[in-house]
N, C-alpha and C positions, 0 to 999 in steps of 0.2 A: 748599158748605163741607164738608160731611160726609164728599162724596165722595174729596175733595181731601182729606180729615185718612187715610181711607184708603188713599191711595192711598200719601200719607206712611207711615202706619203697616207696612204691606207692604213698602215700600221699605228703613224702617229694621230691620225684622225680615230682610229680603235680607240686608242689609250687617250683623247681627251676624251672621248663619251663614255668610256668607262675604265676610269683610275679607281686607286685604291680609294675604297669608299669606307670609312666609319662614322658611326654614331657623333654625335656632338658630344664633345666633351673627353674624349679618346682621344690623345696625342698622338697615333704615328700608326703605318702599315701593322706594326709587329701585334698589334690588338687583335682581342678576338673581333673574327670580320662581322658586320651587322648582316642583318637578318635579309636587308633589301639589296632588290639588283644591282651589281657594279654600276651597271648604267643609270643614270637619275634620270627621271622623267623628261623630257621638254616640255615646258608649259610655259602660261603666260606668266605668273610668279609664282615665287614659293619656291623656286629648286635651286639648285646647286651653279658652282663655278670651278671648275678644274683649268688646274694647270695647265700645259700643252707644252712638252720640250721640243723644243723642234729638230736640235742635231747640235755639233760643236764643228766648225772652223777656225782657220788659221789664218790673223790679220797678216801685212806686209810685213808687218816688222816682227812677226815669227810668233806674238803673244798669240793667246789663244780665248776664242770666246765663246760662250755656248749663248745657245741663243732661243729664247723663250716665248711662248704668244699660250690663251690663253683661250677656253669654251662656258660662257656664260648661257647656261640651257635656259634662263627665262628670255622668253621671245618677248614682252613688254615692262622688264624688269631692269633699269642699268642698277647697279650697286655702287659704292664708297663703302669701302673696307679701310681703315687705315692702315699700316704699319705696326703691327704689335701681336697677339697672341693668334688673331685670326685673322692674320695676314704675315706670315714669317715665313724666311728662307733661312734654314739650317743646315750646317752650321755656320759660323761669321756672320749670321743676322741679326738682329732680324730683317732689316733692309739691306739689300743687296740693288737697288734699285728699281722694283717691281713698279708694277700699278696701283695706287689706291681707288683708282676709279674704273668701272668695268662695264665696258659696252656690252649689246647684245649678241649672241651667236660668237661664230668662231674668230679669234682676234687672231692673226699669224705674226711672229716675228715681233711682236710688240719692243720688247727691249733686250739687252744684251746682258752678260755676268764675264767681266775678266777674269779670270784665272792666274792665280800664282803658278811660275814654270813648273814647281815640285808638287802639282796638284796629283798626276800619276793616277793612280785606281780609288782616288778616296771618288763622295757622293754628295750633292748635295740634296736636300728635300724642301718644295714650295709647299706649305701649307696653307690651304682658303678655305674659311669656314663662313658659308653664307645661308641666310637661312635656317640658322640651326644645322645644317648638313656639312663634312668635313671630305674634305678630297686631297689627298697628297700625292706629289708624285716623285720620282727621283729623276737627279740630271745627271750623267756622268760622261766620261769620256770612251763608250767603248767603239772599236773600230768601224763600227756596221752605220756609225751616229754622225759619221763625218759628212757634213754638205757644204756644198758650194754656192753659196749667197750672191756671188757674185758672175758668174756666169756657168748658162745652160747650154752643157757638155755639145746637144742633140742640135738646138738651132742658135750656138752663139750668140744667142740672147744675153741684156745684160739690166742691169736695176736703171729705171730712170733717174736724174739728176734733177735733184735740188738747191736752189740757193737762195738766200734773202736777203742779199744787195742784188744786183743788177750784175756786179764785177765783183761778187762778194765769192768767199769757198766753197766750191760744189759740196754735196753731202748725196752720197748713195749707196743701196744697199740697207744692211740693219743699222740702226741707231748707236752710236759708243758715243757719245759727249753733245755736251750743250748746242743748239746749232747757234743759236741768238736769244738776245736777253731784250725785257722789255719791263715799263713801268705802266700800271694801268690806275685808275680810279676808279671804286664803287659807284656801278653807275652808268659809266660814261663807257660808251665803245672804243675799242683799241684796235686801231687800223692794223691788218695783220697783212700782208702783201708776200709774197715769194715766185718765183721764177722755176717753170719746169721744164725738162726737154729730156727725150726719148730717140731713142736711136734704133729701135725693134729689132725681129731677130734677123739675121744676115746669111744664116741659110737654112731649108727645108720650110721655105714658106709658102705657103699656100698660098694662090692667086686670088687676088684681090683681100688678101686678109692683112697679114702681122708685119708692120715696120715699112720701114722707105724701101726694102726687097718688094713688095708688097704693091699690087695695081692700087688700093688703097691710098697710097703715097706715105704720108705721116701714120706712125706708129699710133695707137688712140692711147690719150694718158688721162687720167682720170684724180685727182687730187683730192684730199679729205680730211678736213679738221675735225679733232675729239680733246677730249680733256683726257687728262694721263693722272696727272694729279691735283688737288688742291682744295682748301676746306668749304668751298662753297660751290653752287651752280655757275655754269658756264652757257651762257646763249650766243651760237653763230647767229653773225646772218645770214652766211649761205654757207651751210657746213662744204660744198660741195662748191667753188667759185669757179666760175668760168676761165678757163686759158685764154690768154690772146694771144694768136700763134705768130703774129703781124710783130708781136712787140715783145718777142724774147719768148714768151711760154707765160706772161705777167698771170698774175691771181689775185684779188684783194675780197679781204673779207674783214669785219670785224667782229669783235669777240668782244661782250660785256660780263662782266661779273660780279655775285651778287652779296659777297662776303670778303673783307681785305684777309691779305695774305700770300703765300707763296705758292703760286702753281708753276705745271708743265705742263704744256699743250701737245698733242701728237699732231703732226702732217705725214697723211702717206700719198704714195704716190702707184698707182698702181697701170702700168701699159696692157697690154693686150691678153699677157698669161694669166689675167686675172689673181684675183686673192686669192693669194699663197702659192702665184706661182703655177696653178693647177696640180699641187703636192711635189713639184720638185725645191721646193724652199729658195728659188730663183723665178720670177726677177720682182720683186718690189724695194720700195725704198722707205723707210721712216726716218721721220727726223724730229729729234724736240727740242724744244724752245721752253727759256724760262720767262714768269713775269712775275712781278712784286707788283700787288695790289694794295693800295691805302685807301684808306678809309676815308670818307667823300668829307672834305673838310667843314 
């Protein structure tokens, strides 16, 4: 199993550095392919952003989700792509829920796409055209695609928990639905607080390393606010807030921003196997949150 989640994770870190690549202005794979390598350069700006499928799963209640993250090759470039010609998911798009906002280097697991039950052998395709440069990729359901987000077959491992009351709904694993809604003002910071906790892996642990198995003791979890969506800049003040392990897993951070309007903030959560899991697509956790921002009266 282990071997096999590798061999996937390898494969899908292939195919975000080099997806189908055409010219600007060329709609789809089926094009004559351009002249330059699959792979786009990594540099500090000017390149490309590809899609990244990460695999499809099956929630509790039997729906099914595929689930997406995403490779922004400039190392000091974030982009705002919105929703529309050079930023579409086809077909049923052009939003399907994506990103308009795109951090640097490799995003994993960012958001989820539900599937109708009779979805069967059709395809969908992300389209990002950044740069001038266009990247597509396709998502489907074939058998080899199936992971398990929620727990790691090898050591039991499982996503950390999220939540933002105190006694409020846990949220772990990839992202399906709003976790918390908030109202902000141009301007002014918006106290952003959540509670995390990690339970690490429970067996094949290595001494003194991963989870309460672990001479370590506590799992190391690690938390991370980004912008997901919305029409203007977003300042943390500590993209990265301190837990208190004393007082639940607390975090408080604020977030100001610089144009009203409608965003979505991403919080992940990340324990010990590191971002993405170390390529078995287990264990992290996303969660996002909406805010309505008005315009400073």
């Amino acid at each position: 199993m282990r071997s096999r989640r590798t061999a996937l994770g390898l494969l899908a870190a292939f195919l975000a550095a080099g997806s189908v690549f055409v010219r600007a202005g060329q709609q789809g794979s089926s094009q004559t392919p351009s002249p330059f390598p699959l792979s786009n350069a990594v540099r500090e700006r000017g390149s490309s952003v590809t899609g990244a499928y990460e695999g499809w799963y099956a929630e509790k209640d039997g729906s099914i989700r595929m689930l997406v993250g995403y490779f922004n090759r400039n190392t000091a470039q974030e982009l705002d792509i919105p929703v529309g010609p050079n930023n579409r998911i086809d077909p049923g798009g052009p939003d399907q829920g994506q990103p308009t906002h795109f951090l640097t280097a490799r995003q994993f697991g960012v958001f989820t796409i539900k599937l109708p039950k009779d979805f069967g052998d059709k395809k969908l395709t992300w389209t990002i055209v950044a740069n001038g440069l266009t990247n597509t990729i396709t998502m489907h359901l074939k058998k080899d695609w199936i992971i398990e987000p929620f727990l790691d077959a090898a050591s039991k491992n499982t996503p950390p928990v999220l939540k933002f009351q105190a006694d409020g709904m846990p949220f772990t694993g990839p992202p399906v639905a709003i976790a918390a809604s908030y109202t902000a003002v141009v301007g002014e910071p918006l106290t952003l607080t959540s509670w995390g906790s990690d339970e690490g892996a429970k067996v094949n642990v290595e001494t003194g390393g991963r989870g309460r198995g672990g001479a370590g003791g506590f799992s190391p979890l690690i938390e991370s606010w980004s912008k997901f969506r919305g029409p203007g800049a977003v300042t943390f003040a500590q993209a990265r807030p301190t837990l208190d392990r004393e007082n639940g897993g607390k975090a408080t951070t604020t977030a100001t921003f610089s144009a009203p309007g409608d965003y979505v903030l991403r919080l992940q959560a990340n324990d010990s196997s590191g971002d993405g899991g170390g390529g078995f697509q287990c264990c992290w956790t996303n969660a996002h949150v909406a805010v309505s921002v008005k315009a400073r009266p």
